[in-house]
C-alpha positions in Angstrom: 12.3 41.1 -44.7 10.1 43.1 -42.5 6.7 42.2 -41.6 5.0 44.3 -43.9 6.5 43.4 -46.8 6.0 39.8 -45.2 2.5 40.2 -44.9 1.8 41.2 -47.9 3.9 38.4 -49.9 2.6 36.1 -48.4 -1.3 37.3 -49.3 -0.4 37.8 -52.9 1.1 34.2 -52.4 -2.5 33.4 -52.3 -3.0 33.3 -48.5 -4.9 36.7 -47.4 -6.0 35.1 -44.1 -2.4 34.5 -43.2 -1.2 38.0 -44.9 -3.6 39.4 -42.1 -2.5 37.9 -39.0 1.2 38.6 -39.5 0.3 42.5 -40.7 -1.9 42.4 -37.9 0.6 41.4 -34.9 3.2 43.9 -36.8 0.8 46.3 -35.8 -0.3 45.0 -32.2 3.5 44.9 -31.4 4.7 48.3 -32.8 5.3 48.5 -36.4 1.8 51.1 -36.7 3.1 52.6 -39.9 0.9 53.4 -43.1 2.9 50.9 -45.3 1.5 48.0 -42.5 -1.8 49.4 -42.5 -2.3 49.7 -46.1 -0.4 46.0 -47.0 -3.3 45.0 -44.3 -6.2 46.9 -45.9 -5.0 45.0 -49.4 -4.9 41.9 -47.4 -8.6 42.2 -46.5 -9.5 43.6 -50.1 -7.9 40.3 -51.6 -9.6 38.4 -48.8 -12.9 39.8 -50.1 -13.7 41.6 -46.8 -13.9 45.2 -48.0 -15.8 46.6 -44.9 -12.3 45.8 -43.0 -10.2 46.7 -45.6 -11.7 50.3 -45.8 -11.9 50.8 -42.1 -8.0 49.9 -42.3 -7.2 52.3 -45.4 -9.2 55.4 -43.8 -6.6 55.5 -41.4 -4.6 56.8 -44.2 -6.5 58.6 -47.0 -9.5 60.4 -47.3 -12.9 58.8 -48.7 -12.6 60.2 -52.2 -9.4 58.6 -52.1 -10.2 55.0 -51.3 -13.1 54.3 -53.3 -10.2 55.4 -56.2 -8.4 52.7 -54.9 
């Protein structure tokens, strides 16, 4: 199991906060890909902190885009 898919089942597990720091050191230590970054911009969306999650996910997709999502 990689660490973004990790990350992510472990937020919708019902633990964002610890969703984010493991997407967040996959990141830090090399695994910069846009399935990481968006699993982490969900992680801060479920969290509740949406400044953070769009900062994350407009590394990826345009602003028409993200408010979509």
């Amino acid at each position: 199991l990689d660490a973004a898919d990790y990350g992510l089942a472990i937020t919708l597990a019902g633990s964002p906060q610890q969703g984010i720091e493991v997407l967040s050191n996959a990141l830090k230590y090399g695994e910069n890909t846009a399935k990481t970054r968006q699993n982490l911009a969900y992680a801060f969306a479920l969290k509740g902190d949406w400044r953070s999650a769009r900062l994350v996910a407009a590394q990826d997709l345009s602003a028409d885009q993200i408010d979509a999502r």
